[in-house]
N, C-alpha and C positions, 0 to 999 in steps of 0.2 A: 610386280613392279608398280609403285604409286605414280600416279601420271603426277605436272607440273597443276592441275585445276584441282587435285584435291587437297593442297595449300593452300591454294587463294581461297577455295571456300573454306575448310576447317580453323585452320594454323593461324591465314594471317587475322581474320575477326579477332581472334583470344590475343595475340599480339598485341593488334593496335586498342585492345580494348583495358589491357596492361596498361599500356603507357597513356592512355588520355586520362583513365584513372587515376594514376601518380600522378599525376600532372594536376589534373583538380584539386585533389587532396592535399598538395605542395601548396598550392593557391591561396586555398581555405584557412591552413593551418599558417601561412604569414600574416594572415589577419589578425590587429591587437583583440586581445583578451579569447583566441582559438587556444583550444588544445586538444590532445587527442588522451583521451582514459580511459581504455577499455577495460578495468578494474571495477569502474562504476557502471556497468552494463546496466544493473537490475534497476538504478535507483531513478527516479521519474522526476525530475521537475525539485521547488521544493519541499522540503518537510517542516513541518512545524513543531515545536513542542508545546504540552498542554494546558500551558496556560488561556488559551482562546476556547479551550475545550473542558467539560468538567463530569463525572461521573457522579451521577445522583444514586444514593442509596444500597450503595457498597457497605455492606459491615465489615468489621476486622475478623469476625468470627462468625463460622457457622457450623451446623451439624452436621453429619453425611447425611440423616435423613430432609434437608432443609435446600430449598433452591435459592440458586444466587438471581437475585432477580437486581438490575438496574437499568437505567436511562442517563441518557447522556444531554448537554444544554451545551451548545457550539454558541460563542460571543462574537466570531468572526464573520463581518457580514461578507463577506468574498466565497464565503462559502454555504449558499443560499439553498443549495440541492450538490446532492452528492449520494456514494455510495458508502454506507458504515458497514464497517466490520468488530466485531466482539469475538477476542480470540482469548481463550482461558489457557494460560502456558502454569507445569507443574514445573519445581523447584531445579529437575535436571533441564528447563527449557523448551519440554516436550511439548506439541500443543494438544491437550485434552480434548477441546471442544472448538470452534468456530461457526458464529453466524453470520450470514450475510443478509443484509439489509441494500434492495438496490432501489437508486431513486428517490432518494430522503428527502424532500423538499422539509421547509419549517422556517417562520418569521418570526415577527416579536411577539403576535400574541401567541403561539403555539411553537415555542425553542426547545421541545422534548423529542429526543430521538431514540430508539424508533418511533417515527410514527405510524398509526393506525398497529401497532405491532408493538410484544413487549417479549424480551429479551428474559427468560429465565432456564435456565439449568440446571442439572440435580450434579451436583459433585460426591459420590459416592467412596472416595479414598481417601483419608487424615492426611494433610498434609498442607505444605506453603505451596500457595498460589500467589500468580497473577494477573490478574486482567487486563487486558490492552484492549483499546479502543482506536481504530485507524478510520481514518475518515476523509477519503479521495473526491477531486470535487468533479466538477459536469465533463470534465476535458480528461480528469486521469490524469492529470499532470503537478496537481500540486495536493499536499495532505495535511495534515493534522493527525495528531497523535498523542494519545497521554495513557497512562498507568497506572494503577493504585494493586496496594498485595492484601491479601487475606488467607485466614486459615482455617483449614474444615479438621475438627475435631472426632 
């Protein structure tokens, strides 16, 4: 038989810890411009597209035996240090390769990203490609992002 104290310690916490809950969250969400979208879990703050951001030295074509070598030049001064990523996606979407660059500082006179570091890969399989370039700033909260396709013969 369960005595009447292993209620009040178990039961009623999760109870009243229900309702203050709703209760917050009722609060929150009558506030103009609240909503609740838990649809959008993954997406962080916001994104950009790339025009503040530009891929140097992308050809339209390459060999299997030939590496894709480039660099990236960010226009956006809001985004003075951040983390780059270079991710090589094949034609079904798949992603091939990905590098990660953390910590990218870079000003006017030095706008080439990576810095101290250079971004090449051997793409071994004929096929469309594309490159994407994601670039998260010091907080992870807002991006940048641009694309360009090529093809390894």
């Amino acid at each position: 038989m369960v005595k009447g104290g292993t209620y009040v310690v178990f039961v009623l916490p999760v109870v009243f810890s229900v309702i203050f809950g709703s209760i917050v969250m009722m609060d929150i969400l009558q506030e103009p411009g609240r909503e609740l979208n838990l649809l959008q879990v993954g997406s962080i703050g916001e994104k950009l597209q790339g025009e503040n951001m530009k891929i140097i030295g992308l050809e339209k074509q390459y060999s299997i035996s030939e590496p894709v070598q480039v660099q990236v030049i960010v226009e956006d001064p809001s985004f003075s240090c951040g983390d780059l990523y270079i991710t090589i996606y094949a034609s079904n979407e798949n992603a091939i390769t990905q590098s990660g660059y953390f910590h990218q500082c870079f000003d006017i006179e030095n706008p080439f990203l990576p810095s101290e570091e250079s971004f090449s890969e051997l793409v071994g399989i004929p096929g469309e490609y594309e490159l994407v370039v994601d670039l998260l700033d010091q907080n992870q909260k807002n991006s940048i992002t641009t694309s360009e396709k090529f093809t390894v013969k």
